[in-house]
C-alpha positions as CSV (number, residue, x, y, z in Angstrom):
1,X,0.0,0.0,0.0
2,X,1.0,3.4,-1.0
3,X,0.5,6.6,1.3
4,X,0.8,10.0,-0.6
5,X,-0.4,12.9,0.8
6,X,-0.3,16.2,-1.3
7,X,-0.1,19.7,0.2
8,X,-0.9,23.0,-1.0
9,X,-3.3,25.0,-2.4
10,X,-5.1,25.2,-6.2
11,X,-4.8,29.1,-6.1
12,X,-5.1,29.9,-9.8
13,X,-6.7,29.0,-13.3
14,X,-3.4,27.7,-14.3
15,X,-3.3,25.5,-11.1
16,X,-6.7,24.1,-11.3
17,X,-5.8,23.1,-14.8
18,X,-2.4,21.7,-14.3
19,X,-4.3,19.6,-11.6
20,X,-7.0,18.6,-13.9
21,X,-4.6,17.6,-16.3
22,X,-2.8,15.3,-13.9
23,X,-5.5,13.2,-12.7
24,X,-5.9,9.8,-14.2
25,X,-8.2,8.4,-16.6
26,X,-10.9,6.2,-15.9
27,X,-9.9,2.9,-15.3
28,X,-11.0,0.3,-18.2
29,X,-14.3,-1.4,-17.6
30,X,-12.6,-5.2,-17.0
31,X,-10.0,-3.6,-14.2
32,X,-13.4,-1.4,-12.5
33,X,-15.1,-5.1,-12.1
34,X,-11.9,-7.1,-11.1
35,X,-11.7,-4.1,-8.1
36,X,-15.2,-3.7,-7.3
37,X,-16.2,-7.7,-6.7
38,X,-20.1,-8.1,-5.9
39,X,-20.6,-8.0,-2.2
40,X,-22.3,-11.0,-1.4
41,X,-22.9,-10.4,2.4
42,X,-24.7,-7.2,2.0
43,X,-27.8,-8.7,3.0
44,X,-26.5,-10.0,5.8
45,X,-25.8,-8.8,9.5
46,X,-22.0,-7.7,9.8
47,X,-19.8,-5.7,12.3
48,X,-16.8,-3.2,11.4
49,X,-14.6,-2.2,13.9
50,X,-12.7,1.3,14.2
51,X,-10.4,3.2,16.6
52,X,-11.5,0.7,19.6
53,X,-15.4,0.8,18.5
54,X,-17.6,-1.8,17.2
55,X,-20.2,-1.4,15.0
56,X,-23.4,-3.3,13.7
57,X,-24.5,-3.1,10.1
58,X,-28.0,-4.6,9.3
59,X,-28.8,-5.8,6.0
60,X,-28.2,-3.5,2.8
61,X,-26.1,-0.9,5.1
62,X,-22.6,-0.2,3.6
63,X,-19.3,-1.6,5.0
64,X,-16.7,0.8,4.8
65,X,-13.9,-0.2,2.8
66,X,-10.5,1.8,2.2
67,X,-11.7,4.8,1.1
68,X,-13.9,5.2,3.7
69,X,-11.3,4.8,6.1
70,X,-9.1,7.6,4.4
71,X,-11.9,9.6,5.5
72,X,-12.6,8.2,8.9
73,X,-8.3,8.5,9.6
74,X,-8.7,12.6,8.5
75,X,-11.4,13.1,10.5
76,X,-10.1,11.7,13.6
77,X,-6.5,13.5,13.5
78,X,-8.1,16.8,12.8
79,X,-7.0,16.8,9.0
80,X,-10.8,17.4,8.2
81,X,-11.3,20.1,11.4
82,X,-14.7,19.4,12.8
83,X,-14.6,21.1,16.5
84,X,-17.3,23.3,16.9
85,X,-18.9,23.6,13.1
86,X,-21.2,22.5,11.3
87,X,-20.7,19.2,10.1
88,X,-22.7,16.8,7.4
89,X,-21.7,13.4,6.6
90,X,-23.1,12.8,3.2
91,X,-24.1,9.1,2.8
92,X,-23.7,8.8,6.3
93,X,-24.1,4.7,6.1
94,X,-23.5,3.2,9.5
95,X,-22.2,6.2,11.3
96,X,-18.6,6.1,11.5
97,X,-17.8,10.0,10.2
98,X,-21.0,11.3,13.0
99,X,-19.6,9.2,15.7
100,X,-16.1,10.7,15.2
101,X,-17.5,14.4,14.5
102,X,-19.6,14.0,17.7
103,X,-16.6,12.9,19.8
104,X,-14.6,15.7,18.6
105,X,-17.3,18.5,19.3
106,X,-18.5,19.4,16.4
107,X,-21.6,21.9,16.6
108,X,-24.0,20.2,14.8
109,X,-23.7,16.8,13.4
110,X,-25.8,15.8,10.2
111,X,-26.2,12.0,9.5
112,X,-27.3,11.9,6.1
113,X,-28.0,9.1,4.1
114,X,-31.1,8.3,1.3
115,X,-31.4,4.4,3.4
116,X,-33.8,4.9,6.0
117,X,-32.1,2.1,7.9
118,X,-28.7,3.5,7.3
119,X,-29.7,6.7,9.5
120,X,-31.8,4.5,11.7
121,X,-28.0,2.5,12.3
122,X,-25.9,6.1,12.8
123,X,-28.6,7.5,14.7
124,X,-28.3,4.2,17.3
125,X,-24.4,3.8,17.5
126,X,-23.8,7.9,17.7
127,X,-26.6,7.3,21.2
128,X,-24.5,4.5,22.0
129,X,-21.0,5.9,21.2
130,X,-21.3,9.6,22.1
131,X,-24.8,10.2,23.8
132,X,-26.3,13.4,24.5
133,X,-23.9,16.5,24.2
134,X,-24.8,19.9,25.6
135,X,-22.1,21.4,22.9
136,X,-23.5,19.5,19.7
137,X,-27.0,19.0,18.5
138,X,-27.3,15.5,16.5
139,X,-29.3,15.8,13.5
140,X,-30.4,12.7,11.6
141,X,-32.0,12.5,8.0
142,X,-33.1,10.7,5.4
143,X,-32.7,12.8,2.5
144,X,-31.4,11.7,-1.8
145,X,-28.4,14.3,-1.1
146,X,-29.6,17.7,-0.1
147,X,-33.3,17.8,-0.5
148,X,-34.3,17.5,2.4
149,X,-31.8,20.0,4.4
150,X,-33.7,22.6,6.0
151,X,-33.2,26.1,4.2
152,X,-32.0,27.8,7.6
153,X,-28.9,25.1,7.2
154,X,-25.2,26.4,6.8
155,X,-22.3,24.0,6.8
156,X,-19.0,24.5,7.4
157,X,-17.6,21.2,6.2
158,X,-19.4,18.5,4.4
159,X,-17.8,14.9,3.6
160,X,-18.7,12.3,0.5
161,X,-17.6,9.2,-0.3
162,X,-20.0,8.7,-3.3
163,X,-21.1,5.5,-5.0
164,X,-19.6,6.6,-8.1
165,X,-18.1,3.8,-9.8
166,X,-18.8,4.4,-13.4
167,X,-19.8,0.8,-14.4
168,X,-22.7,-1.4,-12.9
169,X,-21.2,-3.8,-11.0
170,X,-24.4,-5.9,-10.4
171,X,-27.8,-6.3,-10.7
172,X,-28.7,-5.7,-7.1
173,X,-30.0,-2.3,-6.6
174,X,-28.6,-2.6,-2.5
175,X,-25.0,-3.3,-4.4
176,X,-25.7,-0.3,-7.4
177,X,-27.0,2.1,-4.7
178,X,-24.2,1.4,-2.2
179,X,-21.4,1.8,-4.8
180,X,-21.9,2.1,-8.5
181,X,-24.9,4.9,-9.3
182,X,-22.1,6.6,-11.4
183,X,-20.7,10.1,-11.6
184,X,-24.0,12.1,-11.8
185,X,-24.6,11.5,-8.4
186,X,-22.1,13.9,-7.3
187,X,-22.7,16.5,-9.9
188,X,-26.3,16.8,-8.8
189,X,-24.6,17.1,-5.0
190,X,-22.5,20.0,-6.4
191,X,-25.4,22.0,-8.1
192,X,-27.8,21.3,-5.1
193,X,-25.3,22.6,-2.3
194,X,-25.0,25.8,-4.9
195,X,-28.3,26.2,-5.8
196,X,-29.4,25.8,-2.2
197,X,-26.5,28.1,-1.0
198,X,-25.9,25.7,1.8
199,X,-21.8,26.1,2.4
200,X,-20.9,28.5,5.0
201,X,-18.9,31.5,3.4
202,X,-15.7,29.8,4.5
203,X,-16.9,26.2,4.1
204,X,-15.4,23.3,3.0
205,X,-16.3,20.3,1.3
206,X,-14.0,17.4,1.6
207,X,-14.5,14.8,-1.9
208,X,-12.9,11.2,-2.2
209,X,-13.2,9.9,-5.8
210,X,-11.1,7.8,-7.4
211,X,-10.2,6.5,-11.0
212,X,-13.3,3.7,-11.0
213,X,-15.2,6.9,-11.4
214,X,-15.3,9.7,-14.0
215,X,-12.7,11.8,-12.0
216,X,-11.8,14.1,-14.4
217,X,-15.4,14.6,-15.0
218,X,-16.5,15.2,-11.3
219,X,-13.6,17.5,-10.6
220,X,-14.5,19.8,-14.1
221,X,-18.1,19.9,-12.6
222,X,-17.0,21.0,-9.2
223,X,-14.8,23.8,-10.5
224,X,-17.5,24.8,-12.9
225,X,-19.9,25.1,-9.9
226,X,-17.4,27.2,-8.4
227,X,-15.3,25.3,-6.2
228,X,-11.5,25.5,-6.1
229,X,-10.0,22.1,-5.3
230,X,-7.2,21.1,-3.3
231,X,-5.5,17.7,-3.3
232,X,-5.0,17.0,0.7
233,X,-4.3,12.8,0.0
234,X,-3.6,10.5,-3.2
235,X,-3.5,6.9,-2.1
236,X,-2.4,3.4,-4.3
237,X,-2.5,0.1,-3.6
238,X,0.0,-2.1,-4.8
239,X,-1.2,-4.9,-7.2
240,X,-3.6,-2.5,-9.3
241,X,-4.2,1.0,-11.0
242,X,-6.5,2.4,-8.4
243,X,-5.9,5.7,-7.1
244,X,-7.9,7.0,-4.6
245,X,-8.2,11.1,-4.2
246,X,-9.5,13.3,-1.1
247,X,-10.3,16.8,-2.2
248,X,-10.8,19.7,0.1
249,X,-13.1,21.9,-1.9
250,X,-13.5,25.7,-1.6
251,X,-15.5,28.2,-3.1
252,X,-14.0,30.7,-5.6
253,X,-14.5,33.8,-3.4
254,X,-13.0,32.1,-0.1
255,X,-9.5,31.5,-1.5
């Protein structure tokens, strides 16, 4: 396994192009299916265990896999800063990104997920794991991305680990929902979150997409929308062509 963190910022057109230009292709379709194996126990009770807690997942709730760790590790060592803001975990699954935001003191902590049994399981191990806070207010919802965010909302830092792969990688709407809708779920995210002007000036939205999505394609989108992005981790595994990006996100006009 390979660990490549990037720093720096995207501060100009020239940059934001010389980092569009450097981001890979999409994978070919066989390699996308040889990664992204069917997941045959998804209709099956499982737990996942991270930083000392246990979790359970019900039937048709996601498991995290690597990339959702990348996100879970940033969050925890204050990489994606959390402590006192406004916080939504976008396809929230079993909880893992509320529980950590909760522990750390976030303001306000919004479990988002379109499964109704997905919230139901964040909402039960954030009780479990963190309980009632007088410093954060726990908001759970079922919502397909941001419709059903209250217009009063403002967020200072939003994560998303979308189900993007670009090809169907089964016939089981649990697996396609969980993983492979494609890339036009996060360019409806980006044009909700705008049209709904739901970022705090100075917000941030944290991305991980990699090359089994159209990358170059959801990056484009987001700097159409507005959004500058920043490369804060690039991760590789050794035995394949995967690469794995977290973006830190920023409007325009808070650069």
């Amino acid at each position: 396994m390979t660990d490549r963190p990037a720093a720096g910022t995207a501060a100009s057109r020239t940059d934001v192009r010389a980092l569009l230009d450097s981001l890979p292709d999409t994978l070919p379709g066989d390699e996308i299916l040889a990664l992204n194996s069917a997941q045959s126990d998804i209709h099956t009770e499982r737990t996942y265990d991270y930083n000392g807690w246990t979790f359970t997942l019900p039937p048709g709730v996601f498991k995290p896999g690597d990339t959702s760790r990348i996100v879970h590790d940033r969050l925890l060592d204050g990489t994606i800063p959390v402590r006192g803001r406004s916080y939504a975990a976008m396809g929230v699954g079993l909880g893992v990104e509320a529980v950590i935001a909760g522990t750390l003191g976030a303001r306000e902590v919004y479990a988002v997920d379109v499964h109704p049994d997905s919230v139901a399981a964040a909402a039960g191990h954030y009780a479990r794991i963190v309980g009632d806070r007088s410093d954060t207010v726990f908001r759970p919802l079922v919502s397909n991305l941001f419709e059903e965010f209250p217009d009063s909302a403002r967020l200072d830092v939003v994560t998303f680990n979308p189900p993007a792969v670009s090809r169907r990688t089964s016939d089981d709407p649990t697996v396609v929902r969980n993983v492979c809708v494609g890339a036009e779920i996060v360019l409806r995210f980006f044009d909700q979150i705008v049209t709904r002007d739901l970022l705090a000036p100075d917000g941030e939205i944290h991305l991980i997409v990699s090359n089994t999505a159209e990358l170059k394609r959801i990056v484009a989108h987001a700097v159409d929308a507005g959004f500058r992005p920043v490369v804060l981790h690039r991760q590789t595994w050794e035995g394949d062509n995967c690469q794995a990006y977290l973006f830190k996100l920023i409007r325009h006009d808070a650069v």
